[in-house]
C-alpha positions as CSV (number, residue, x, y, z in Angstrom):
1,X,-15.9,35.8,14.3
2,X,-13.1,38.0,15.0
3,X,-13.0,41.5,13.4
4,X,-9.8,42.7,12.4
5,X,-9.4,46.5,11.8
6,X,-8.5,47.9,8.6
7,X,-5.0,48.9,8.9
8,X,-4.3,45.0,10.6
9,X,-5.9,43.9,7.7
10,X,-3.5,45.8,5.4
11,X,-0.6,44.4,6.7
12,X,-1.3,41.3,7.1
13,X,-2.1,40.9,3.5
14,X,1.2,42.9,3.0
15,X,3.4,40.4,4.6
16,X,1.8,37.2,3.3
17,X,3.9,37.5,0.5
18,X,7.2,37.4,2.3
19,X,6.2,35.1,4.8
20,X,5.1,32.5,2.6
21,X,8.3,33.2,0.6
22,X,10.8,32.7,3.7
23,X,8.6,29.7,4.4
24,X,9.3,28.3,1.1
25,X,12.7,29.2,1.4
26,X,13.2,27.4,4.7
27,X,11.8,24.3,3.5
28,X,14.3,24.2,0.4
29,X,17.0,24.9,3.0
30,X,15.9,22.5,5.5
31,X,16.0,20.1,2.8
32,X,19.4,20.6,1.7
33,X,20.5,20.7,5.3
34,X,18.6,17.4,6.4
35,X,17.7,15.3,3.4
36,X,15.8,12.4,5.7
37,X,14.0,14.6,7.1
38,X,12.6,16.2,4.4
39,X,11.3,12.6,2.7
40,X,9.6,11.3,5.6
41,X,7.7,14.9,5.4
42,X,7.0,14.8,2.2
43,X,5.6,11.1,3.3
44,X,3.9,11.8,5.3
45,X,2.4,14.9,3.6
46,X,1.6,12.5,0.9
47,X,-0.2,9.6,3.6
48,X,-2.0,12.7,4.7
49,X,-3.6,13.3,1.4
50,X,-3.9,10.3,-0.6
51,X,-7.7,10.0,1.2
52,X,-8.4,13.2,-0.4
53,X,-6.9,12.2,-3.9
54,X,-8.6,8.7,-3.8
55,X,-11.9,10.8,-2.8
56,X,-11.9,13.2,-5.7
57,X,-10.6,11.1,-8.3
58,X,-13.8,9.2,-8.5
59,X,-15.9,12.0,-9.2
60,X,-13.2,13.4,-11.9
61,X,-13.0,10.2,-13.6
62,X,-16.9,10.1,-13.8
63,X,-16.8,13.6,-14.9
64,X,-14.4,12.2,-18.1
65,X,-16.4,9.7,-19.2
66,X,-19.0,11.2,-19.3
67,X,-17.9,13.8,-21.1
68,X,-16.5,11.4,-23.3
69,X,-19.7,9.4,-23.9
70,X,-21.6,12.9,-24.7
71,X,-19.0,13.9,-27.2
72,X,-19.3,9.7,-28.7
73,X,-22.6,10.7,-28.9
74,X,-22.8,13.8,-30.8
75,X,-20.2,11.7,-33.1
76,X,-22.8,9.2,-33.2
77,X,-25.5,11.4,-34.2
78,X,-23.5,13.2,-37.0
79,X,-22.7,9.5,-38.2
80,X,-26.5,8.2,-38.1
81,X,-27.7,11.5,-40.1
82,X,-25.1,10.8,-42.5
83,X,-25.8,7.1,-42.8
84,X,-29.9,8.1,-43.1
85,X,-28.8,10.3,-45.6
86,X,-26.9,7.8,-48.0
87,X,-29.2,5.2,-47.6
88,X,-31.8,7.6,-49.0
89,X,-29.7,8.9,-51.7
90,X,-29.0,4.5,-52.2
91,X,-33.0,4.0,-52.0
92,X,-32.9,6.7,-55.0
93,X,-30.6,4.8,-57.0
94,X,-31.8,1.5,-56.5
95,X,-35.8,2.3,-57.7
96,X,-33.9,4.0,-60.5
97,X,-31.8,0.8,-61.6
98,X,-34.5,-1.3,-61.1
99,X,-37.1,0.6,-63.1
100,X,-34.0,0.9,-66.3
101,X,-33.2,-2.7,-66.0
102,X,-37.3,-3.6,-66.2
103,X,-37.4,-1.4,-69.2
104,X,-34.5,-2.9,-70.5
105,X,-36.2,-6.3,-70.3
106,X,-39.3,-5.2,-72.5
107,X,-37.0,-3.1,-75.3
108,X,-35.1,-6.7,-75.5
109,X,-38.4,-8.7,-75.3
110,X,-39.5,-6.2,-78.4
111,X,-36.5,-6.3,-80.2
112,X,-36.0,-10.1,-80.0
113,X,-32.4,-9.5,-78.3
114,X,-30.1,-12.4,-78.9
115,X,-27.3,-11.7,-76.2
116,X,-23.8,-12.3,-76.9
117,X,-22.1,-15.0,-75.6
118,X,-19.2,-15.0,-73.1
119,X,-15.6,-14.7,-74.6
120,X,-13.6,-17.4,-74.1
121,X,-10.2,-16.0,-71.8
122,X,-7.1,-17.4,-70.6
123,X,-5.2,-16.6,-67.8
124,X,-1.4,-15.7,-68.6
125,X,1.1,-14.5,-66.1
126,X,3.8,-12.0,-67.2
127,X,7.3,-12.7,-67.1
128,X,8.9,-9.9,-68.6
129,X,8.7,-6.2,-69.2
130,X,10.0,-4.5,-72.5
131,X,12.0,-6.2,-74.9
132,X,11.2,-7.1,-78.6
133,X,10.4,-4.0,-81.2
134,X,8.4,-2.4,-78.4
135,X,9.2,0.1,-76.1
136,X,6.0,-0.8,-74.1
137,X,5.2,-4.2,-74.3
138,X,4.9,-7.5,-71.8
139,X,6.4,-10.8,-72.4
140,X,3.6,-13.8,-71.3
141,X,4.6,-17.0,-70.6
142,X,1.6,-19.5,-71.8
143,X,1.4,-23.2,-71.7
144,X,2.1,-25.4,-74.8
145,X,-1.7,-26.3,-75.1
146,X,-3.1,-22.9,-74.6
147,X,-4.7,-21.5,-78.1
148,X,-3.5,-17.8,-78.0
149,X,-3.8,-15.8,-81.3
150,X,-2.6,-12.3,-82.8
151,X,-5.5,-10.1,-81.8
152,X,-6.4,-11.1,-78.5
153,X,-7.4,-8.2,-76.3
154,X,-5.5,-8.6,-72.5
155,X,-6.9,-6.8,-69.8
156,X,-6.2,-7.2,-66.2
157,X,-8.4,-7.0,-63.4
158,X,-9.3,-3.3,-63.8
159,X,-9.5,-2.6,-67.3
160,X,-7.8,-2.8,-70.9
161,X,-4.0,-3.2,-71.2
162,X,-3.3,-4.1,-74.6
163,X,-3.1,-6.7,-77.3
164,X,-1.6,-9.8,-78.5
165,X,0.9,-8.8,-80.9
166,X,2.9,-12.5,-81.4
167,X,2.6,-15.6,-80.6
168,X,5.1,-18.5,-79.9
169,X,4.8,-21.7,-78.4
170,X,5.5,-21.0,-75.3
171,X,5.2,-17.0,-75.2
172,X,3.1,-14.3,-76.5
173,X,3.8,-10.5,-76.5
174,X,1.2,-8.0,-75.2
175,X,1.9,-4.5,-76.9
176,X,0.4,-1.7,-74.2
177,X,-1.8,0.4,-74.7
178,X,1.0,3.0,-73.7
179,X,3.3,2.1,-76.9
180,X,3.8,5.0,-79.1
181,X,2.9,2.2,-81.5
182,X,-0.6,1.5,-80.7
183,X,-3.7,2.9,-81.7
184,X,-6.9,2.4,-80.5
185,X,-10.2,3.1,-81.3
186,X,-12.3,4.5,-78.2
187,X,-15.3,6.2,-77.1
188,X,-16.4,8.6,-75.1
189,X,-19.2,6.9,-72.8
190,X,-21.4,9.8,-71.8
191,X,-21.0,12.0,-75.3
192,X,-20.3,8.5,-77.8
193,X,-18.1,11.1,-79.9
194,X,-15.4,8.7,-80.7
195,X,-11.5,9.3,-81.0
196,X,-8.3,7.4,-81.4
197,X,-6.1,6.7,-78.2
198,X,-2.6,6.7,-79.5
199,X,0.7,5.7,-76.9
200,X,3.2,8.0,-76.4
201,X,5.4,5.7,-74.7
202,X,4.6,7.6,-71.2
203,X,2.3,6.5,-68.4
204,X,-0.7,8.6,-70.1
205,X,-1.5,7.8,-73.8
206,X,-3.2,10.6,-75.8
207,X,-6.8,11.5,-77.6
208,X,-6.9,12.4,-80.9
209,X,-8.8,12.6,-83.9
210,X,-12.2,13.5,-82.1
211,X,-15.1,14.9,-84.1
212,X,-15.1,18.6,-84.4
213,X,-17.8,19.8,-81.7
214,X,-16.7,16.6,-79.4
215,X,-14.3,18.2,-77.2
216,X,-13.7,15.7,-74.4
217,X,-14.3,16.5,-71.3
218,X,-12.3,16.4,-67.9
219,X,-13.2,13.1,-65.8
220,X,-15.0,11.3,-68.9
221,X,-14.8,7.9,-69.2
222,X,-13.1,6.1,-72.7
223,X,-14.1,2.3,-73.8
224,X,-13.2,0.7,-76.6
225,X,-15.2,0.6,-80.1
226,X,-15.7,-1.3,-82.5
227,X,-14.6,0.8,-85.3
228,X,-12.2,-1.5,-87.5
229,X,-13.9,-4.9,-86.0
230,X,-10.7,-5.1,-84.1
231,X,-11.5,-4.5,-80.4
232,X,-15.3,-5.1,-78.9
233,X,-17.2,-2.1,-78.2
234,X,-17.6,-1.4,-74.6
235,X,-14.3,-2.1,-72.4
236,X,-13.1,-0.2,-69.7
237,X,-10.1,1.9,-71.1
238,X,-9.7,4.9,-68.6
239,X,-10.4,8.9,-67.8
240,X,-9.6,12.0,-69.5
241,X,-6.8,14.4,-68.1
242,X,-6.5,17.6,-69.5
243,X,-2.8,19.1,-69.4
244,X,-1.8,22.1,-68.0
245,X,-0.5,22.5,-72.1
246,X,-3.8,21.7,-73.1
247,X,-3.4,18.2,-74.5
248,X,-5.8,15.4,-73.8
249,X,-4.8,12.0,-72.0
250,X,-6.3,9.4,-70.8
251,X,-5.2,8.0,-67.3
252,X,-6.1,4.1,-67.7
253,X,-7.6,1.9,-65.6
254,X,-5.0,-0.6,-66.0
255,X,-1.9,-1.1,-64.3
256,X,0.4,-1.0,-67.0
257,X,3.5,-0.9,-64.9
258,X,2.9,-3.5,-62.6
259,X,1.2,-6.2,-64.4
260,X,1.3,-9.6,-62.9
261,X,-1.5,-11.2,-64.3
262,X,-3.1,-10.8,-67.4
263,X,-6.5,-12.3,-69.5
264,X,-6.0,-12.9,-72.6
265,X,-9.9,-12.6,-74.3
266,X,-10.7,-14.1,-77.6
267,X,-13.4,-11.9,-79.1
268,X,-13.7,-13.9,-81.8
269,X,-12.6,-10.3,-84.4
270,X,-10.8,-10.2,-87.5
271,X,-9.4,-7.0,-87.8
272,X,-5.7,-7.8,-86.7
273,X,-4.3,-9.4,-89.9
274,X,-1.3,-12.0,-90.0
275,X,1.7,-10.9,-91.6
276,X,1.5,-12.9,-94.5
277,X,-1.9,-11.3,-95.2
278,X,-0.6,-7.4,-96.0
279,X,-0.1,-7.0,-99.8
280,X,3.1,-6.1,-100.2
281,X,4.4,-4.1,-103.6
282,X,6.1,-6.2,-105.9
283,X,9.8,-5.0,-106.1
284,X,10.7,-3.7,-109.4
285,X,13.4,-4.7,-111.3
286,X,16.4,-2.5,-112.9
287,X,16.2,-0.8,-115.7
């Protein structure tokens, strides 16, 4: 090994700088100057180390998958533990639905339950949107043969929409549960304080009428009741919103602006009378 005094040393670390410099310079001017030249050395350069690039590129790409399999699997694991966890929490709720519906099955066996039988329901497909009296209301177009009555509930595939306010012989009109015309009696499923859902001809319609004590609360769920006999007890209505104004609405399950398809559900209920059935006063004459 050949030892190189200090001062030696010094310099030569002193003018590697400008030496690698001028080299770098004189390989951009010998470029310019001779352009062949330069691609066959940069070819060749190239041919020199493309064994060396082939050679460490195996062990990088190695390197990257398996880097990328160990982050999979932490992925993995975070995934499995979740999965554990929510099949527990499913396990949970499964003994606890089973052990309900078996006591449901002996409070029905002691009460001698009779269950209701299914609604009849036809299938009507909307054809138009507004019209008529109503500001919020759906045209259907039904089949000649098709029995459809005032009073029939419509829901579509989420939830209530409305009801069956006339009837033709070839069209019936829904009026929305968003019509500043209808009124609806509901309940509140976890509390059962029961209100009246009224349209305000907006995409929300709103609670009133509650019990005093029975505020509603924020996320409960509303069905229908059976106050009036004229809608079951039990649909699927919607949520309640609270305003920033402080009023409460009820975001419905239904797609009320873009109804397609609608059932029309015959509950069997007398509580929507025919025209002809309101007393009327008898006008009085001149005096």
């Amino acid at each position: 090994m050949i030892r190189l005094s200090i001062p030696l040393r010094q310099a030569l670390a002193r003018l590697s700088l400008p030496v690698l410099i001028a080299v770098a310079f004189g390989t951009m001017l010998l470029g310019k100057a001779d352009a062949l030249l330069a691609e066959r050395a940069r070819i060749a350069l190239a041919d020199a180390l493309a064994p060396f690039y082939a050679a460490f590129a195996e062990p990088a790409h190695a390197v990257r998958e398996a880097v990328a399999d160990l982050q999979q699997l932490l992925v993995l694991r975070e995934e499995n533990a979740r999965l554990r966890e929510e099949n527990e929490r499913l396990r949970r709720w499964q003994a606890a639905a089973l052990a309900l519906e078996t006591e449901n099955a002996l409070l029905r066996r002691q009460l001698d339950f009779v269950p209701e039988r299914a609604p009849a329901f036809h299938t009507a497909r909307v054809v138009a949107d507004g019209g008529g009296v109503y500001a919020r209301a759906v045209l259907l177009s039904i089949p000649a043969d098709m029995q459809v009555r005032r009073g029939q509930i419509a829901l579509d595939e989420r939830g209530f929409a409305g009801r069956v306010t006339e009837v033709g012989t070839r069209s019936a009109r829904v009026l929305l549960a968003t019509d500043m015309n209808s009124r609806i009696p509901v309940t509140l499923e976890g509390s059962r304080v029961r209100a009246m859902l009224v349209g305000t001809n907006g995409a929300r319609p709103r609670l009133q009428h509650w019990s005093e004590g029975g505020r509603p609360a924020e996320g409960a769920r509303v069905v229908t009741s059976a106050e009036g006999v004229a809608f079951p007890a039990g649909l699927p209505v919607g949520v309640v919103r609270w305003t920033e104004g402080g009023v409460a609405e009820v975001e419905l399950f239904a797609r009320t602006d873009r109804l397609d398809v609608v059932r029309l559900f015959d509950f069997g209920l007398g509580g929507i009378l025919p025209p002809e059935a309101i007393a009327r006063p008898e006008p009085r004459g001149r005096r």
